[in-house]
N, C-alpha and C positions, 0 to 999 in steps of 0.2 A: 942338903938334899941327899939322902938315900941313893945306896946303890946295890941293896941288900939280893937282890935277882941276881948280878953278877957275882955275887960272892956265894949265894947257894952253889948255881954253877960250879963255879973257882976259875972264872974265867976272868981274863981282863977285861976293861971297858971298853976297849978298842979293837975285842976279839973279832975275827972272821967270822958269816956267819956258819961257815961250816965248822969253825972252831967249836961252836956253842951247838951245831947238831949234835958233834961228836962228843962232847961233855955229855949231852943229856942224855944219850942214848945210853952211855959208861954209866952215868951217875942211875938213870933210872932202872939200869939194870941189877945192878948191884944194890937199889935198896928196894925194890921190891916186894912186896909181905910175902907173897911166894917161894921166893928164894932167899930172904933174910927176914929170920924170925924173930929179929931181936925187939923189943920194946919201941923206941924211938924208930925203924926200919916204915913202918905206914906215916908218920910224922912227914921225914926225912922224905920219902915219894911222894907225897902231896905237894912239898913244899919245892921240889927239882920239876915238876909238872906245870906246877900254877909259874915258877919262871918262865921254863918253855915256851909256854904259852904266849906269853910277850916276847922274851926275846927273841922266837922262831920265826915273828911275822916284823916283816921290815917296818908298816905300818908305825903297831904297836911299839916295837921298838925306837921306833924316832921320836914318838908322842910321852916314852918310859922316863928316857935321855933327856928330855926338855922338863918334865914335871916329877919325876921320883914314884917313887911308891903312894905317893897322894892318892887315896882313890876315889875324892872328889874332882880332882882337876884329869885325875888318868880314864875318867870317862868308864866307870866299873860296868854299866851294862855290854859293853862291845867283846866284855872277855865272853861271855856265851857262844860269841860268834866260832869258838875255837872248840870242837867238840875231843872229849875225853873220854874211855872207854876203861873202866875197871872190873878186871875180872877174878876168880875166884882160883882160878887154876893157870901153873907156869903156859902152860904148852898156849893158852889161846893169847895173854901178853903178851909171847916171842913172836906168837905167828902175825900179830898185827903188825910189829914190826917186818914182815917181807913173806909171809909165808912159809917160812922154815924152822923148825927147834932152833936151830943156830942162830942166835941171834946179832953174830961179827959176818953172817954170809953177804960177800960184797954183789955175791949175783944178782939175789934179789931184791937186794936194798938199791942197788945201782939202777934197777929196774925202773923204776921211778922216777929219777935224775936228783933225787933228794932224799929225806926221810917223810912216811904218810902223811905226817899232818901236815907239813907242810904245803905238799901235792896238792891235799883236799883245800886247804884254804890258796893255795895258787886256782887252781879250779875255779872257786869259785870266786875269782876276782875274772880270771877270764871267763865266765858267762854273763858278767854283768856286761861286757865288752857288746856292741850292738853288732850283729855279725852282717856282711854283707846279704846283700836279699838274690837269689836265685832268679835270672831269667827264668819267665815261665816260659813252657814249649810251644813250640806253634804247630799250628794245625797243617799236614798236608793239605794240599789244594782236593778238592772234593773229585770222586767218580762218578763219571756220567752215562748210565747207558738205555739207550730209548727200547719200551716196551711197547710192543704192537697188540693190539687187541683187536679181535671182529665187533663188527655192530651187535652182533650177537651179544657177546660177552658184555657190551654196555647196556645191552636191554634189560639181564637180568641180572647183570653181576658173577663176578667169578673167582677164582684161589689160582692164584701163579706162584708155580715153585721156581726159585732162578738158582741154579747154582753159579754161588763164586770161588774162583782159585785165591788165596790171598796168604803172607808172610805171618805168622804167626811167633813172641817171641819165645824160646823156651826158657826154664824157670832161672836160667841165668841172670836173664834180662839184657841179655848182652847177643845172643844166636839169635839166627829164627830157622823155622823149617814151615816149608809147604803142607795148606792144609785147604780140604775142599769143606764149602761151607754151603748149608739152605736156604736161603732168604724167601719167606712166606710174604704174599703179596695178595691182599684181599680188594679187588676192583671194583667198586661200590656203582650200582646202576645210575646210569647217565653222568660217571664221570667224562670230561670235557678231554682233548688231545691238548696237552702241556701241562695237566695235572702232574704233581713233583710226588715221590715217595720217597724219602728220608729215612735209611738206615744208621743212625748216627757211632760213627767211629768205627763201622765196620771192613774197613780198609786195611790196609798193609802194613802190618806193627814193627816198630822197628824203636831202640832205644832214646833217638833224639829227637824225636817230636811225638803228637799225637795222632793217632790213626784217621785217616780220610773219612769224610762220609758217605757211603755209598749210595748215590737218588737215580730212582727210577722216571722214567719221563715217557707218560703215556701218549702212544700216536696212533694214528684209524689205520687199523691194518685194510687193503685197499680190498672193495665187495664187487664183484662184480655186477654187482644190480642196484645198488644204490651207492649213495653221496651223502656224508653227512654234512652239515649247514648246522651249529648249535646243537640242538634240540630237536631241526628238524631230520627227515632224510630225504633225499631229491630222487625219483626215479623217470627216467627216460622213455617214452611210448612212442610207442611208430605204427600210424592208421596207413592204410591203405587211402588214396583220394573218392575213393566211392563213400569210406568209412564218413573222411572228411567228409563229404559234401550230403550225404544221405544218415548221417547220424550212425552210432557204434555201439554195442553192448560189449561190455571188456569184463577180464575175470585180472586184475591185477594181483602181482605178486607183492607178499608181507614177509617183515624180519620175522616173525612166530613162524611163516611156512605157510600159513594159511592164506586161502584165494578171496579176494575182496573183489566184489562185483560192482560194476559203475554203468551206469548208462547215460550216453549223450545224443543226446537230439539236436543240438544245435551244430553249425556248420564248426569245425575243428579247423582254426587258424595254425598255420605252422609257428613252434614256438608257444602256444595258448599252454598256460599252466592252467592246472583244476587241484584245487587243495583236499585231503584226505584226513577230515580231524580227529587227534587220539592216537595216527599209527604211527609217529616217530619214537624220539628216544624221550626215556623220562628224564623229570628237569633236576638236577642235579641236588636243590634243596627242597627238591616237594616229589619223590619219586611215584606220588600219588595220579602225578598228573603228567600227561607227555605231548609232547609235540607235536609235528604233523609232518603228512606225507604227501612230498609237492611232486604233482606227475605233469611234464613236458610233454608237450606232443612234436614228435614229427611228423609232415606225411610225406607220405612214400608216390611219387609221381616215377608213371609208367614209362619207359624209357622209349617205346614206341607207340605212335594210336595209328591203327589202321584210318583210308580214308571215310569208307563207310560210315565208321564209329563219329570220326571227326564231322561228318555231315550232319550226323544225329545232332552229338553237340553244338551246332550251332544255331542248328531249330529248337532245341531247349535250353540253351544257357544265356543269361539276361545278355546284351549286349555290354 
């Protein structure tokens, strides 16, 4: 069995392997086409390289050591694996070696913790390595803050600008600094009160998680003249008892503003609802169509009756 690799070198079989870096780095230096122009000088560099090339990978070299220069048993497709760079001028040979003309400089060759080719193929033993998998971040817990709306605004719909204060990181990714921000809020007619709106991640940045999500949560700003119920709205009416008992023409108030006119001829029980169809809020997925308008009656009983009065009434009121 051959052991012709070690003898290009001149190194023993038992050499270190920085014994055999530093041969090859002497040896390749010196026969270089570049710097030795002699005949046999590219010969003599081909043949200290294609060593190299095995004995610089521990690998190769164990598999050299067990079967020779056979390049049936030494597995010739895997020397590929070893990339080699020839070039036409001294100055780009040396500098592969470390970056420098000098091609003994221990700074930048120390640089490495070896020589290049080595590095490159250590490299690329440690990326076959499966590298640990990174926790992914977690989500801050989300911000919540309730937005009030008028009936109005569910009638027709409306634009809410909200401004938020919130930590922004800067291009460190490591600081943040205060920054005020506009979240556009389009309220669609006849949305409902707990309707959610989802700013997604626009919360407080900061490096070890991911940003909150900012939701808005719509709630019936309170009206003084109506109640919403779904779809519908509730309004409250208060007859006088003549009204009660003698029938009532009413001009009732509407979310538009406009007076809607009702008349009742029948006796008004306290508590009697009378339904008003069309004037509530529209339905949420038919905005075509809208609810209705429930009007309560109270009546309003006189706090004193003369007796006069009270004689009347009782020569006209059924027993």
């Amino acid at each position: 069995m051959g052991k012709k690799f070690y003898d290009v070198l001149e190194v023993p079989e038992d050499a270190t392997d920085e014994d055999i870096r530093k041969a090859y780095k002497k040896m390749a230096l010196k026969y270089h086409p570049d710097k030795n122009k002699s005949p046999e000088a590219e010969t003599k560099f081909k043949a200290v390289s294609e060593a190299y090339e095995t004995l610089g990978d521990k690998n190769k070299r164990c598999r050299y050591d067990k079967v020779g220069d056979n390049p049936v048993q030494f597995d010739k497709p895997h020397r590929q694996d070893f990339p080699f760079f020839f070039t036409n001028s001294a100055p780009g040979f040396f500098n592969f070696f470390g970056g420098t003309p000098d091609p003994f400089s221990t700074t930048h060759f120390n640089e490495f913790g070896s020589n290049p080719f080595h590095r490159s193929n250590s490299a690329r033993c440690h990326s076959s390595r499966p590298k640990p998998r990174k926790q992914p971040l977690k989500q801050d817990p989300p911000v919540i803050h309730d937005l009030y709306v008028s009936l109005e605004d569910v009638l027709i719909g409306c634009t809410k600008k909200m401004k938020i204060e919130r930590n922004v990181l800067n291009p460190d990714r490591v600081t943040t600094r205060r920054e005020n921000k506009i979240l556009t809020i389009s309220v669609k007619p006849g949305w409902k009160a707990g309707t959610k709106i989802t700013f997604k991640e626009e919360g407080d940045q900061n490096p070890n998680s991911i940003p909150s999500d900012i939701i808005f949560i719509i709630k019936d700003k309170t009206h003084e003249l109506f109640e919403r119920d779904g779809s519908d709205i509730k309004y409250n009416c208060t007859v006088s008892l003549k009204q009660a008992l003698c029938g009532a023409s009413l001009m009732l108030p509407s979310l538009t503003g406009e007076s809607i006119p009702i008349s009742i001829n029948d006796i008004i029980h306290p508590g009697m609802e009378y339904t008003i169809s069309g004037q509530g809020l529209p339905f949420p997925k038919d905005n075509g169509r809208r609810g209705n308008m429930v009007v309560t009656f109270q009546v309003m009983f006189p706090d004193v009756v003369p007796d006069e009065i009270k004689s009347t009434l009782m020569d006209c009121l059924p027993s």
